[in-house]
GULO-726475 format. One record per residue: residue in three letters; x, z, y of N, C-alpha, C in turn. Coordinates in steps of 0.001 Angstrom, whole numbers, plus 500000, padded with zeros to 6 digits. Example, Ala and Ser with C-alpha at 12.3 -4.5 7.8 and 13.67 -1.06 7.14 Angstrom:
<pts>
ala513190507800494310512300507800495500513200507800496700
ser512850507080497750513670507140498940512900507870500030
</pts>
This chain:
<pts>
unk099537775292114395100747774570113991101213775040112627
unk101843773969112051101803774508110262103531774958110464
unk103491776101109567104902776962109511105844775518109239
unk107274775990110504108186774932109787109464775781109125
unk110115775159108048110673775537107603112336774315107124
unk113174774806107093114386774601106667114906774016105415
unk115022772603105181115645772679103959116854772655103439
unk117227773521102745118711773994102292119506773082101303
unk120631773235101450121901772388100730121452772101098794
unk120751773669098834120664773408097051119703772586096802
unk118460772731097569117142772067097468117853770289097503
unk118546770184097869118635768531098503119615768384096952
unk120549768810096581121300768849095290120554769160094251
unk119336769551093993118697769553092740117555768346092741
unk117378767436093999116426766349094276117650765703093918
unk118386765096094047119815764436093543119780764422092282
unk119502765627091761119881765645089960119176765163089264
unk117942765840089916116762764920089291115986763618088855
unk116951763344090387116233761620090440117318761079089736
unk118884760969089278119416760687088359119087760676087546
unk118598762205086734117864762368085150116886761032084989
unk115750761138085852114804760205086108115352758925085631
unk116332758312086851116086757035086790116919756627085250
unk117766757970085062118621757644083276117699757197082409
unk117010758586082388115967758885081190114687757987081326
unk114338757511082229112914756549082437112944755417081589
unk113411754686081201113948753271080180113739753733078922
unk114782755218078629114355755520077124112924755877076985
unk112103756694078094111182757587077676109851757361078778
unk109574755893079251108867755186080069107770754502079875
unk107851754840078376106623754012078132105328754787077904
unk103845754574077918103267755464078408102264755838077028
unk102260755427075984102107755838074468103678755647073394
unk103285756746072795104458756796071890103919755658070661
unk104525754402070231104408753965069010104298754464067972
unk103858754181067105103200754561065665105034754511064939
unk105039755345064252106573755843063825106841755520062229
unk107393754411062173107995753506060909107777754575059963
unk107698753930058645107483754842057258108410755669057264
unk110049756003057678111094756730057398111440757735058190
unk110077757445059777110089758480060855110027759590060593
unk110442761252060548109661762107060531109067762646061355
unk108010763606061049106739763912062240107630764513063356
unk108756765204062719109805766316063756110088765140064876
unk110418763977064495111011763398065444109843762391066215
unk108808762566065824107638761768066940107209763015068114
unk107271764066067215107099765288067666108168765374069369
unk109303765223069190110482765281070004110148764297070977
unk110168762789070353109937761858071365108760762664072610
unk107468763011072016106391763254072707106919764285073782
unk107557765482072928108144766409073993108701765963075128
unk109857765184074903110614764691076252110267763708076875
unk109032763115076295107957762186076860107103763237078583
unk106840764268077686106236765231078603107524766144079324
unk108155765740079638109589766325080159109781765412081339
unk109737764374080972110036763176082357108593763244082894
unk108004763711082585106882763333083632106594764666084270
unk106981765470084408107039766700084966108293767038085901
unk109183766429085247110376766266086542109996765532087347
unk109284763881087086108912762877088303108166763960089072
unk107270764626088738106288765051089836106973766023090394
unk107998766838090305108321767850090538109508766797091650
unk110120766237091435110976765259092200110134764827093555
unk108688764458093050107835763693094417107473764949095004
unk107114766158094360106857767429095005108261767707096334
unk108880767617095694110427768115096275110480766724097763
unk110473765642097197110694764380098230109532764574099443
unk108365765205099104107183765162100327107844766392100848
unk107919767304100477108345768395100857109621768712101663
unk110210767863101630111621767288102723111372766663103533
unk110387765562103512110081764646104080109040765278105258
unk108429766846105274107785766986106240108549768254107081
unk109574769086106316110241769961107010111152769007107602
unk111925768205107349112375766896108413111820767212109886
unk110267766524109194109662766059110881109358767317111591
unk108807768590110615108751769787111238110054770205111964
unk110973770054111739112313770598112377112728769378113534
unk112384768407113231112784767499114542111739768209115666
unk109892768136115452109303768064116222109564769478116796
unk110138770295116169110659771738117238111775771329117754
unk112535771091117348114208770366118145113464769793119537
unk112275768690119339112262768048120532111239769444121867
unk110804769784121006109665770914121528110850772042122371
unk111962772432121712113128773125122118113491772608123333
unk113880770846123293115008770646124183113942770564125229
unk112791769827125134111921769018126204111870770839127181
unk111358771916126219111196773214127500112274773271128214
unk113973772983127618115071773433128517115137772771129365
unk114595771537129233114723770306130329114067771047131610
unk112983771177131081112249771806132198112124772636132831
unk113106773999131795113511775047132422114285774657133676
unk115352773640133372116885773496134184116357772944135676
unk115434771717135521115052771061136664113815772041137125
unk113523772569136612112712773816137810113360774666138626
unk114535775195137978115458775984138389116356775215139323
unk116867773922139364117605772837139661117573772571141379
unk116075771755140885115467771205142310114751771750143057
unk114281773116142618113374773828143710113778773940144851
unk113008773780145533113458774051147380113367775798147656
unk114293775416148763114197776541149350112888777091149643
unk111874778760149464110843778835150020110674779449151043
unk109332778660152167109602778761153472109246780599153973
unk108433780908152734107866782147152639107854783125151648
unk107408784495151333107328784779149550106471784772149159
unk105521784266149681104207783978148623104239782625147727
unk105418781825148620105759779974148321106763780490147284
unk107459781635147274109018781175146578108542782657145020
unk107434783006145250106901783901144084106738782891142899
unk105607781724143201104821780569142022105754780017141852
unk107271779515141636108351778678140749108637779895140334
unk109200780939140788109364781919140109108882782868139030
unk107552782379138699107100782791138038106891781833136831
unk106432780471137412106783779786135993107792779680135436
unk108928779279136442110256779459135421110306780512134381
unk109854781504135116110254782740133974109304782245132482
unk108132782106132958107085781447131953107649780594131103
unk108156779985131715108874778317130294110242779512129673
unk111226780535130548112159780573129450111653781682128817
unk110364782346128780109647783116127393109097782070126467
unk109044781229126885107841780011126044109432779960125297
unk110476779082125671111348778726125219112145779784124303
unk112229780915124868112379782217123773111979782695123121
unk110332782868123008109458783008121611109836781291120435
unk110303780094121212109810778974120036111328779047119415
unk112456779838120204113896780202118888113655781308118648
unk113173782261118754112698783182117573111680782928116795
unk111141782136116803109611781484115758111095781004114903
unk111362780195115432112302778883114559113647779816113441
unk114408781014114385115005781860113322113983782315112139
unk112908782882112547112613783756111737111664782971110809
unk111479781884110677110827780700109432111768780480109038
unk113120779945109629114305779598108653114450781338108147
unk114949782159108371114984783501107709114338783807106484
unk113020783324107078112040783631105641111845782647104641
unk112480780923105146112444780289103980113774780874103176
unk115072781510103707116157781727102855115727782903101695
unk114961783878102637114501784994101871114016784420100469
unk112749783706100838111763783008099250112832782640098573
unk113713781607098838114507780844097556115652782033097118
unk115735783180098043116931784085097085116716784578096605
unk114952784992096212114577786278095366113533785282094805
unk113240784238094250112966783371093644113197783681092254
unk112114783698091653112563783756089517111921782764088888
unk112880782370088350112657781262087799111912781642085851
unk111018781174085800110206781738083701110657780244082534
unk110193780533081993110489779371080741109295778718081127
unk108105779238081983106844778023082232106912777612083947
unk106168776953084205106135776484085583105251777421086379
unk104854778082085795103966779280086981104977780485087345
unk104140781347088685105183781829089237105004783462088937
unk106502783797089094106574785222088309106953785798089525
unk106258787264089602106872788195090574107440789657090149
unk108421789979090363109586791227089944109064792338091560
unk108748793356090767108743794424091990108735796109091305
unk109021796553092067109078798013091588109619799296092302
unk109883800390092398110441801363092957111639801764092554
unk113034801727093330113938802954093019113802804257093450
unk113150804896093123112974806854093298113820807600093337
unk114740808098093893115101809360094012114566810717094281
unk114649811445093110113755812845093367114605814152093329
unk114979814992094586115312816408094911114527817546094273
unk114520818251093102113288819252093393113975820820092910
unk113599821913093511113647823092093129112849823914092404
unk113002824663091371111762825015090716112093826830091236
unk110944827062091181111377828872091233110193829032089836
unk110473829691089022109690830154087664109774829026086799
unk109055828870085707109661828638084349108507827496083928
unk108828826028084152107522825352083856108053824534081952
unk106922824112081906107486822959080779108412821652081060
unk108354821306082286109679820628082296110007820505083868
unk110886819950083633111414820264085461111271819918086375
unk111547818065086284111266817581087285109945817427087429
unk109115816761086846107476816903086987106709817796086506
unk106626818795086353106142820039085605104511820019085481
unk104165820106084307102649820294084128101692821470084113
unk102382822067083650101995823943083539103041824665083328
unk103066826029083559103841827350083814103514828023082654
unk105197828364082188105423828992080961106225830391081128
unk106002831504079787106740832165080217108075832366080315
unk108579833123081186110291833044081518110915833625080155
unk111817832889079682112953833142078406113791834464078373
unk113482834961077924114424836338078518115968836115078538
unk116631837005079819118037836226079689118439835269079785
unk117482834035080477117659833189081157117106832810082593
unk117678832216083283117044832013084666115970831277084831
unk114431831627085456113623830886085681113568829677086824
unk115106829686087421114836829323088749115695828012088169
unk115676827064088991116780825730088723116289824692089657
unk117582823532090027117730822879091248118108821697090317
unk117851820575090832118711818950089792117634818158090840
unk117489816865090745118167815445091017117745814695090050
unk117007813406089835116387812009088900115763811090089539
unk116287810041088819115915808844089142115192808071088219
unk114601809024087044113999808088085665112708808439086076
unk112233808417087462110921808016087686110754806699088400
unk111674806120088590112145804460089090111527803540088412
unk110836802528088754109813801457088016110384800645088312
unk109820799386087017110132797955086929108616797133087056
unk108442796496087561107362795914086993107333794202087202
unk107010793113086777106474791810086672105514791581086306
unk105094790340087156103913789786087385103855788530086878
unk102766787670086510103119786644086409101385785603086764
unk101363784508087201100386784128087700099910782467086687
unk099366782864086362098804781652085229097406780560085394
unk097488779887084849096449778504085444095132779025085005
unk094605778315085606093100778297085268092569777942084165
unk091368779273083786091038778740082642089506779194082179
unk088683778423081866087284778099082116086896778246083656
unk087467778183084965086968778387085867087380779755086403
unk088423780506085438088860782004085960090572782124086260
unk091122782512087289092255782754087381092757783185086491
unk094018783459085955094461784261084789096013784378085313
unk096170786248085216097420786509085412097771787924084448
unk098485788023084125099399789326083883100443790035084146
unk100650791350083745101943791729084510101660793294083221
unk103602793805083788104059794654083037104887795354083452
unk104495796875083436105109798232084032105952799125083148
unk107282799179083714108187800378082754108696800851083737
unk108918802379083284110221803223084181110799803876082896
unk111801805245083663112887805327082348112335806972081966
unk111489807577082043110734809084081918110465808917079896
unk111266807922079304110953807573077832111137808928077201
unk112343809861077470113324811056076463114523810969077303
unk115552811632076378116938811583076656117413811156075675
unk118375810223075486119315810051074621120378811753073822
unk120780811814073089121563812832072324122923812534072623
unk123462812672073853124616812316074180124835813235075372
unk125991813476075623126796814232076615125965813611078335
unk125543814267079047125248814503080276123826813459080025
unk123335813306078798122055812461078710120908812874079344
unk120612813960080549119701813805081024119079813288082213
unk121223812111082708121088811410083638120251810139082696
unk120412809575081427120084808667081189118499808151080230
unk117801807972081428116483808387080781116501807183079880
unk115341806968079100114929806249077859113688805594078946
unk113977803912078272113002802874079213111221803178078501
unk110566803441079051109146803792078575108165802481078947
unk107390802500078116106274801127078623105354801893079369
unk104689801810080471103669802564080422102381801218080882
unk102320799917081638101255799046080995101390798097080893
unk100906797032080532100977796114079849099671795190080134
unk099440793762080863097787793575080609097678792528080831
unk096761791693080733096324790499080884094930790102081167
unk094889789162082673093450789037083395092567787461083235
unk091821787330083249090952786551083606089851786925084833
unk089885786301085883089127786959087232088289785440087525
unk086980785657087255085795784611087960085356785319089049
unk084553784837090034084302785559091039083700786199091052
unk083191786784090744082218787934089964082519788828089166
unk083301788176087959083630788950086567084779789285086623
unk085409789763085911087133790056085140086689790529083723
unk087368790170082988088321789747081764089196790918081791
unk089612792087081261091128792553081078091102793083079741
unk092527792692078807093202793487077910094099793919078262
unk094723794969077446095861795330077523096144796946077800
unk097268797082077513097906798617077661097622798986079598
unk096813799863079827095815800569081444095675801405081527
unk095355801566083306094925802852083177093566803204082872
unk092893804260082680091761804762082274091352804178083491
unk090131803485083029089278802783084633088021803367084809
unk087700803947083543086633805218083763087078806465084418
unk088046806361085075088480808015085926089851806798086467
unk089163806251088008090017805178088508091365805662089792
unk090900807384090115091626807890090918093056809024090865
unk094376808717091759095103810099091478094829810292092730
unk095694811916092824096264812108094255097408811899094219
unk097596811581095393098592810556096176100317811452096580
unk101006810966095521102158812270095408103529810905095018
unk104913811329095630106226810870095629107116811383094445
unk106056812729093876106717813628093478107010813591091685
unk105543812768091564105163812755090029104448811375090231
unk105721810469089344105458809158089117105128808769087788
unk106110809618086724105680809409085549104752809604084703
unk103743810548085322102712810968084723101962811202086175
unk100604810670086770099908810989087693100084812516088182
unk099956812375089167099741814094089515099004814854089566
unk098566816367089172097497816826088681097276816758087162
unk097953815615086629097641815366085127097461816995084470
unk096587816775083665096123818667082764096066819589083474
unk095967819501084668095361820500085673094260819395086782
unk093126819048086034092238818633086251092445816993086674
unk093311816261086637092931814635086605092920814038084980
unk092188813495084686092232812774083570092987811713083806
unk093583811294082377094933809796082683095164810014081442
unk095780808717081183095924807729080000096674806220079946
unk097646806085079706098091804663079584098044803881078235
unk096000803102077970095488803070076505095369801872076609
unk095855801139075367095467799682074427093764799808075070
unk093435798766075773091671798707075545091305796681076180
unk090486796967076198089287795881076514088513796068077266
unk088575795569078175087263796003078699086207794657079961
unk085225794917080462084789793679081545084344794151082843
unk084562793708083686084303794370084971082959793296085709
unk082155793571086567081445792488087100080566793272088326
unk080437792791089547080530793143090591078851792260091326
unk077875793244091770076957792861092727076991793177093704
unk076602791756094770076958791846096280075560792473096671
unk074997793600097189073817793627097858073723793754099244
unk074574793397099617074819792891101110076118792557101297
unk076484792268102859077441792395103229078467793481103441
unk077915794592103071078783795529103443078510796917102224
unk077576796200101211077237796891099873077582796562098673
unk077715797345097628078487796694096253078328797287095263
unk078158797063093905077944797281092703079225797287091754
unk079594797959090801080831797586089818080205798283089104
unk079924797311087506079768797896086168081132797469085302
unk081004798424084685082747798249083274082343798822082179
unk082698798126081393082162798656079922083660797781079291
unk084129799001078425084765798436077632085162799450076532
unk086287798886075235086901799698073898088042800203074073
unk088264801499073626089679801627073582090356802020072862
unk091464801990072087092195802745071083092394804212071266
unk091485804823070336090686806378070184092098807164069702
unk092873807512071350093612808269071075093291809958070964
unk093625810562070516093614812305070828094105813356070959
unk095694812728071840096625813706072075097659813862071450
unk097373813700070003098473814069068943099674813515069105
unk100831813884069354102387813669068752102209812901067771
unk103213811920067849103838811579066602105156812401066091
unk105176812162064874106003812800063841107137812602064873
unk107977813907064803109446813672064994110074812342064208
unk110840811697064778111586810879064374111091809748063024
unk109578809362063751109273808798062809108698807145063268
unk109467806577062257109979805136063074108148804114062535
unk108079804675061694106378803884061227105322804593062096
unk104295803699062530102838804400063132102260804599061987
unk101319805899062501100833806159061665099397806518062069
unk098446806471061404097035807138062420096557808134062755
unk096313808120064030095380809686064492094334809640064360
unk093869810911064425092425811236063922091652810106065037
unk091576810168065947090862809122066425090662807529065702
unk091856806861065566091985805946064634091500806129063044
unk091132807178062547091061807568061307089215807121061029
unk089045807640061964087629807393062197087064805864062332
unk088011804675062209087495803456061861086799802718063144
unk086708803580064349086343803014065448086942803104066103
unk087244802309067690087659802512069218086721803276069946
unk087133804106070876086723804606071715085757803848072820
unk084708804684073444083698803581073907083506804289075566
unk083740803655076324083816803903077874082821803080078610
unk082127803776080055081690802568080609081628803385081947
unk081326802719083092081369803020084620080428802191085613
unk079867802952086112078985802474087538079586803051088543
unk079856801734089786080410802326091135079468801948092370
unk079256802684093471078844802203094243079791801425095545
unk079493800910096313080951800772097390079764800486098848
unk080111801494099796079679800879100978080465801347101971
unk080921800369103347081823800058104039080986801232105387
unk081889802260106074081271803275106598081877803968107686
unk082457803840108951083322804014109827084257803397109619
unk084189801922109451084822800768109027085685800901107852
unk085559801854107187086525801821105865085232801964104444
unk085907801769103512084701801852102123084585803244101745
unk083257803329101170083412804671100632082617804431099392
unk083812804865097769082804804567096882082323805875096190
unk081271805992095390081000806712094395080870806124092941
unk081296807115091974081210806439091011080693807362089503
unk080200806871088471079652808075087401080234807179086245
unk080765807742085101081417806933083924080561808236082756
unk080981807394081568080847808595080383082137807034079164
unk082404808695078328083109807810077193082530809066076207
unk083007808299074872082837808539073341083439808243072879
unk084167809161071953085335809195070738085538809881069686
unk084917808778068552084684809692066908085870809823066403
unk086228811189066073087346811596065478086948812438063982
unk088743811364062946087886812200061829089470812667061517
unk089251814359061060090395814932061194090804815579059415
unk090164814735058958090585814916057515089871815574056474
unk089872815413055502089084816542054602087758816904054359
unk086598815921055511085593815822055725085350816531057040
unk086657817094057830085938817457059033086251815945060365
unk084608815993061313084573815034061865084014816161062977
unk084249815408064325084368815650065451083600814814066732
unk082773814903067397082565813826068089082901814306069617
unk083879813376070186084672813685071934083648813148072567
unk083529813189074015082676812717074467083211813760076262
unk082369812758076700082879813041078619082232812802079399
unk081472813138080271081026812893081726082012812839082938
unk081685811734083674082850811946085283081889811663086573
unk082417811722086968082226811423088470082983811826089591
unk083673810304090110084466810058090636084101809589092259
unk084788809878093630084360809775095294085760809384095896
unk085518808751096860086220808144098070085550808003099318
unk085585809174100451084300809679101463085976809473102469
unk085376808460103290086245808304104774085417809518105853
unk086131809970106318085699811013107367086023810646109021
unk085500811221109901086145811039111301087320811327111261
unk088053811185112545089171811742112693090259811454111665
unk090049809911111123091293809604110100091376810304108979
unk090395810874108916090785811550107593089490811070106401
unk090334811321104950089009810632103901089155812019102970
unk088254811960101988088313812550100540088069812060099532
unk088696812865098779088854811468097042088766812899096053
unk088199812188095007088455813261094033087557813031092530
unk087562814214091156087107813713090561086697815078089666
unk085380814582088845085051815734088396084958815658086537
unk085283815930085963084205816252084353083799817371083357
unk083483816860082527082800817730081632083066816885080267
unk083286817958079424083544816778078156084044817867076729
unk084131817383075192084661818164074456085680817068073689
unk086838817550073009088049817316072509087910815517073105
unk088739815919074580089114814463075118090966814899075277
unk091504815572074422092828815996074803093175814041074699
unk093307813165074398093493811844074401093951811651075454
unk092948811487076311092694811457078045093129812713079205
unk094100813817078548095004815005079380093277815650079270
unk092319815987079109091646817179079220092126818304078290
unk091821819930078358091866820735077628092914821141077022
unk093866820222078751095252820812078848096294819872077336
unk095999818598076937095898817647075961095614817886074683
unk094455818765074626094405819259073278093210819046072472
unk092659817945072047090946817711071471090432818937070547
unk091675819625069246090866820754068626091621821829068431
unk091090823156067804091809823946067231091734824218065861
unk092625824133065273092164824898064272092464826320063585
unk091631826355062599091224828003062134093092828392061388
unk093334827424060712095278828122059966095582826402060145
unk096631826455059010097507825365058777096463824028058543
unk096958822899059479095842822048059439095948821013058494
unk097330821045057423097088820049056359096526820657055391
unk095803822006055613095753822894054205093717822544054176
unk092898821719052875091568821491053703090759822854053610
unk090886823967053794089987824844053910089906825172055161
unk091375824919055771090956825368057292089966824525058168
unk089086825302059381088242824925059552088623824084061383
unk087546823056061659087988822685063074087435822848064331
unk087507823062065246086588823298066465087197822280067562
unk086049821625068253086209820830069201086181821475070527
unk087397821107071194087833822075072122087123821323073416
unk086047822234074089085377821936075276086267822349076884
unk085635821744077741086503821847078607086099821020079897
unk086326821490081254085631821208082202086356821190083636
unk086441820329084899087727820351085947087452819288086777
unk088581819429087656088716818471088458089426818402089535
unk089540817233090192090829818028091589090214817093092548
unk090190817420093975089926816890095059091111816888095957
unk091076815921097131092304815736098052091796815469099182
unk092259815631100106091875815489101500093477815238102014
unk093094813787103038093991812938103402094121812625104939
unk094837812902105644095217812476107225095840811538107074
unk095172810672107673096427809152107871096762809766109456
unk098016810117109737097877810467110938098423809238112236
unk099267808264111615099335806929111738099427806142110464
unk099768804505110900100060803958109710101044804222108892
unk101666804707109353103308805053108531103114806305107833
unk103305807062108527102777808552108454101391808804107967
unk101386809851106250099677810471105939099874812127105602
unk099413813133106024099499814137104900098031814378104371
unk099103815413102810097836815251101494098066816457101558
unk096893816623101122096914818109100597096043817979099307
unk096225818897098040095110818537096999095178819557095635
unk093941819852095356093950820927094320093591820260092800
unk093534821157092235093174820937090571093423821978089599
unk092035821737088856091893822934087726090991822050085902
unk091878822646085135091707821871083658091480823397083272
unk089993823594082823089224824809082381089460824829080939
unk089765824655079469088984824904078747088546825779078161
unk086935825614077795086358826873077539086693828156076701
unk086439829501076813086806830601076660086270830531074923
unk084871830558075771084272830151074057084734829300072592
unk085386828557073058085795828074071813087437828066071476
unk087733828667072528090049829158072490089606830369071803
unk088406830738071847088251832163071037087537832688069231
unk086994831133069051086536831149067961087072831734066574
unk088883831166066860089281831615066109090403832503066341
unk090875833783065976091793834483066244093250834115066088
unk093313833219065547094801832900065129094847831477064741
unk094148830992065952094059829328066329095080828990066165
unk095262827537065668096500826655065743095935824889066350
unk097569824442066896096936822743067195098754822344067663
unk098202821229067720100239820610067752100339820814069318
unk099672821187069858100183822154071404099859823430071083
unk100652824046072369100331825666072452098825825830072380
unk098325826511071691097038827043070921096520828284072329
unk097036828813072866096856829977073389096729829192075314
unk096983828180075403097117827952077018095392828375077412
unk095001828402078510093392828220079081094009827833080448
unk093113828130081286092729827612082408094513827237082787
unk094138826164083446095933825407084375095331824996085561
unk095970825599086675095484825294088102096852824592088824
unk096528823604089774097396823777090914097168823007092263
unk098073823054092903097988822618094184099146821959094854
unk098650821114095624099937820435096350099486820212097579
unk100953820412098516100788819491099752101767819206099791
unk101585817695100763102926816115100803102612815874102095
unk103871815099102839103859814238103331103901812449102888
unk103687812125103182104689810384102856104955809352104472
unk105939809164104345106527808713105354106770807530105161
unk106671806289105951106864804967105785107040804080106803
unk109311804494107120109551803812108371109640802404108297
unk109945801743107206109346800596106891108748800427105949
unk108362799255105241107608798613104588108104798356103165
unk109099798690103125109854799006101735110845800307101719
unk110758801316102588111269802761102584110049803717102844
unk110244804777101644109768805456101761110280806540101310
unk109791807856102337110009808925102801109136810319102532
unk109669811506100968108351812547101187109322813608100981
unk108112814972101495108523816047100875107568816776100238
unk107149817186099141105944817919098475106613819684098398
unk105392819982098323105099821388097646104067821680096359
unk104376822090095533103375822020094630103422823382093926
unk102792824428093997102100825820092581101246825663091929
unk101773825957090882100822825900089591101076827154089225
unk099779827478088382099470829016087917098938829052086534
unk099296828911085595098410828798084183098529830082083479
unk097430830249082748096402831472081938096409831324080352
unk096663832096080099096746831996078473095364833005077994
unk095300833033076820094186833559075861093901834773076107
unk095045835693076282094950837081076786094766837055078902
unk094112836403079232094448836411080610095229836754081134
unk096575836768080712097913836740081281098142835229082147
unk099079835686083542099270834263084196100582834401084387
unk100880832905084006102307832599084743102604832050086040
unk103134831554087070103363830902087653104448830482088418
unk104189829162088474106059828191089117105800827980090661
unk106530827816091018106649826770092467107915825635092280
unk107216824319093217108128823338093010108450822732094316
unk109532822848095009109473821728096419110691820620095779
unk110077819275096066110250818257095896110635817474096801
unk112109816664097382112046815900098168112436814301097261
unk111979813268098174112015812100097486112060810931098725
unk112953809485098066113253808657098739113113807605097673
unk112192806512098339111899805579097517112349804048097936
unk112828802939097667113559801838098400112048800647097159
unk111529800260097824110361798948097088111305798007097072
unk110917797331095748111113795972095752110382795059095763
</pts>
């Protein structure tokens, strides 16, 4: 039976308006070529005619859209009305006229159907609330675009609790452990919500035979404003941006992404604005690229994914304080994009998928003065379902100056002194990591994570030079950490965690610092 649904007071008042416009505007704008436009016409105004030429004919259809579309929730709502009354009928005269029974095996069978028709009759008004319910729902959260395709608004409000004990680089999401300030407290407690996302969608026509949609992600993790209690008021950040073409086989994507050559995080409430693990062994990136995806079926329950694509050859670097022009990084300097590509496997395995996957990228960097650099990366990336509800995910590489992409703790080089001065010399900072997670779904609602990570870079080359410099701390090495979470999900748009997370980071002299962070968090979807 096809869903019935309700039509509402506005729906019937904008079929009203319409067919007015219509029958106004049809006389002026009815005819079905525009005439050739007298010597004194201008093009602006053949131009116009044509427009609102294509204006009435998009309301008519949208009017006959609207008129069929009444015309069958009508009969859908009568033919339950009659479906309604005809069961009560039958409820009443079962209940009505039954005879007395002479026995209880005779007076069990009315008794049992009756009951039968008033569940029948009580599942078809709760069918009937809850289609009218959900047609009110669609038309109230309904968005309306400047085109006729349909846009979708969704995102997270976050609230995040966290305590720090020791001294990280920043508070609420902390990346590595610094040392404690003397005469100040390493410990501190606060409260944010500028890990809260926006995002829209939008769904677009067909084109050569490929779907085409896009959509666009911000939260507020931008800075702080320079104002009194500004670290309630975060700064709106882009973080992507993209646009698809999907054939059944292929995809098409541009746009501001995530690194799809390193396609996995672990799974955290805690750290939204930057993946979790980021510089303690996950690679991530939100980069301008290109790229194509295309997919072989070798069975039913086997699969192929190749990706190759360009990306804007970032390498970590800051921009200038307060500097309102772009300007280029050494990656960009070098006259090329960055070059990525990925093989996945996928096979379906105690009824869930399990993929593997191997990528490499390349990124020529030229850092001035004639010194050039070449980045470069190996990965390999897993998703292994296990018995007992539980899976593993995780990811590994190897690579030199990918600080672009968070390796080497975000740092691609060092150099020997002052790096606008050209005698100083450069070294490409190597570096090696990864983090794994292991996951209990222990129901659907309910998962715990647990998950490690370590961003190595090598000894050998933090040591080349004695009195290294780079627009990060020069002296960090190895950054480790660890987390365990719950996530809780009593419904379907609430969600519920509490994390733990230590991190331990190593500097040049093998000195270690280390923080602890417990994190609680409440998330409301839209």
């Amino acid at each position: 039976m096809k869903p019935r649904f309700r039509l509402t007071g506005w729906v019937r008042t904008l079929t009203q308006i319409l067919s007015f416009s219509i029958a106004v505007g049809a006389p002026l704008f009815g005819q079905t070529q525009v005439p050739d436009a007298p010597a004194n016409t201008s093009d602006a105004m053949v131009s116009t005619v044509r427009d609102l030429q294509e204006q009435v004919r998009q309301l008519r259809t949208i009017v006959e859209e609207l008129r069929s579309e009444a015309s069958e929730y009508k009969a859908e709502r009568a033919e339950l009305r009659s479906e309604l009354d005809a069961a009560k009928s039958l409820s009443a005269r079962l209940l009505d006229t039954q005879p007395q029974p002479s026995s209880k095996s005779s007076a069990a069978e009315p008794q049992v159907d009756a009951q039968k028709v008033e569940q029948r009759v009580s599942a078809l008004e709760e069918s009937s609330q809850l289609l009218g319910g959900k047609l009110n729902e669609q038309y109230q959260t309904k968005l309306e675009s400047a085109s006729k395709y349909r846009v979708r608004l969704s995102g997270i409000v976050l609230l995040n609790l966290f305590s720090d004990r020791g001294a990280t680089d920043n508070l609420d999401f902390p990346e590595y452990a610094v040392p404690a300030t003397p005469g100040v407290s390493p410990n501190s407690f606060g409260a944010t919500l500028r890990q809260s996302e926006i995002g829209l969608e939008v769904f677009g026509p067909r084109l050569a035979g490929a779907r085409t949609s896009g959509d666009i992600q911000v939260d507020f993790s931008g800075g702080f404003p320079q104002s009194l209690n500004g670290a309630n008021f975060g700064q709106l950040r882009l973080r992507t941006a993209k646009m698809r073409m999907d054939w059944e086989r292929t995809s098409l994507v541009g746009g501001q992404d995530d690194l799809f050559f390193s396609p996995l995080s672990p799974d955290s409430l805690a750290s939204l604005a930057i993946p979790a693990l980021a510089y303690q062994g996950n690679l991530w990136g939100w980069i301008p690229q290109i790229r194509v995806d295309h997919r072989y079926d070798l069975s039913d329950t086997q699969q192929i994914t190749v990706q190759a694509g360009i990306l804007d050859n970032f390498t970590g670097e800051p921009p200038p304080i307060l500097q309102l022009e772009r300007v280029a990084q050494a990656g960009e300097n070098s006259s090329q994009p960055a070059y990525a590509g990925r093989v996945a496997w996928r096979k379906t395995i105690l009824g869930r998928p399990m993929t593997l996957g191997g990528a490499a990228y390349y990124s020529r960097q030229n850092w001035d003065f004639g010194r050039k650099v070449n980045g470069w990366a190996g990965l390999a990336d897993w998703e292994i379902p296990l018995p007992a509800r539980l899976s593993l995910s995780g990811e590994f590489y190897r690579g030199v100056a990918i600080g672009g992409i968070g390796g080497g703790v975000g740092r691609s080089v060092l150099y020997s002194g002052d790096a606008a001065l050209y005698y100083s010399k450069v070294q490409g900072l190597g570096t090696l990591g990864g983090w794994s997670q292991l996951k209990f779904k222990a129901t659907p609602k309910l998962e715990f994570n647990g998950a490690i990570g370590l961003d190595n870079p090598l000894a050998k080359d933090l040591l080349v030079f004695p009195e290294g410099q780079s627009y990060a701390d020069p002296t960090l090495a190895q950054n480790r950490a660890a987390l365990v979470n719950f996530i809780y999900r009593p419904r379907s748009d609430l969600l519920l965690s509490t994390e733990y997370r230590r991190l331990k980071t190593f500097d040049i002299r093998q000195a270690s610092e280390t923080a602890n962070q417990i994190n609680l968090s409440m998330g409301i979807l839209f």
